[in-house]
C-alpha positions in Angstrom: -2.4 5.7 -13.2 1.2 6.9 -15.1 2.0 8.5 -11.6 1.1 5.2 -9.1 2.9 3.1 -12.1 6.5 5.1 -11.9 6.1 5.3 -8.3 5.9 1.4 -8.6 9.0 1.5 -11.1 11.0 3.4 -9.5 10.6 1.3 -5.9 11.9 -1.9 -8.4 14.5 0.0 -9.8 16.0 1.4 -6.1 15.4 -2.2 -4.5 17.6 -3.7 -7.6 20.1 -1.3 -7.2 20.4 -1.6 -3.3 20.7 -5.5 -3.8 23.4 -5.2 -6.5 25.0 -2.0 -4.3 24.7 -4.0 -0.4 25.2 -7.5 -1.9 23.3 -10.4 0.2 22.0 -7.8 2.9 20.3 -6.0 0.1 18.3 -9.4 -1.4 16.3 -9.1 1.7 15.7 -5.0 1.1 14.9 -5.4 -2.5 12.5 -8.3 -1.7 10.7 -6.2 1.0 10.7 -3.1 -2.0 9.3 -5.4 -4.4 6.6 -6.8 -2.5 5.8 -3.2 -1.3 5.5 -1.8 -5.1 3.1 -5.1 -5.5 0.7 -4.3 -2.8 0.8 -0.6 -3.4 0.5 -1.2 -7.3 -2.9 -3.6 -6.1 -4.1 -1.2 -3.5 -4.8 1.4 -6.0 -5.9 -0.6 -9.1 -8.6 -1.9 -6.7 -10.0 1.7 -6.2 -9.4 2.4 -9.8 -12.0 -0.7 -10.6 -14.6 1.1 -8.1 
C-alpha cells in the first residue's frame, strides 16, 4: 500500500514539475501523469479489496 501510494506521489510530483519546467507543452504531460497515477492508484486498490 505505502509503496503503490509513493509510486502514485511521486508520478504527481514529476508531472507538476515537468508542467512548471516545459510550460504549456508540459500541461498536456502532467495531465497524461496524473491520470496514469489515478488508474494505477485504482488498479491496485481493486486487488487490495479481493
Amino acid at each position: 500500500k505505502v509503496k503503490d501510494r509513493t509510486i502514485v506521489a511521486i508520478i504527481s510530483i514529476v508531472a507538476i514539475t515537468f508542467m512548471v519546467y516545459i510550460g504549456h507543452n508540459g500541461a498536456m504531460i502532467s495531465l497524461l501523469a496524473i491520470i496514469m497515477g489515478f488508474y494505477f492508484g485504482r488498479e491496485t486498490g481493486d486487488q487490495e479489496v479481493e
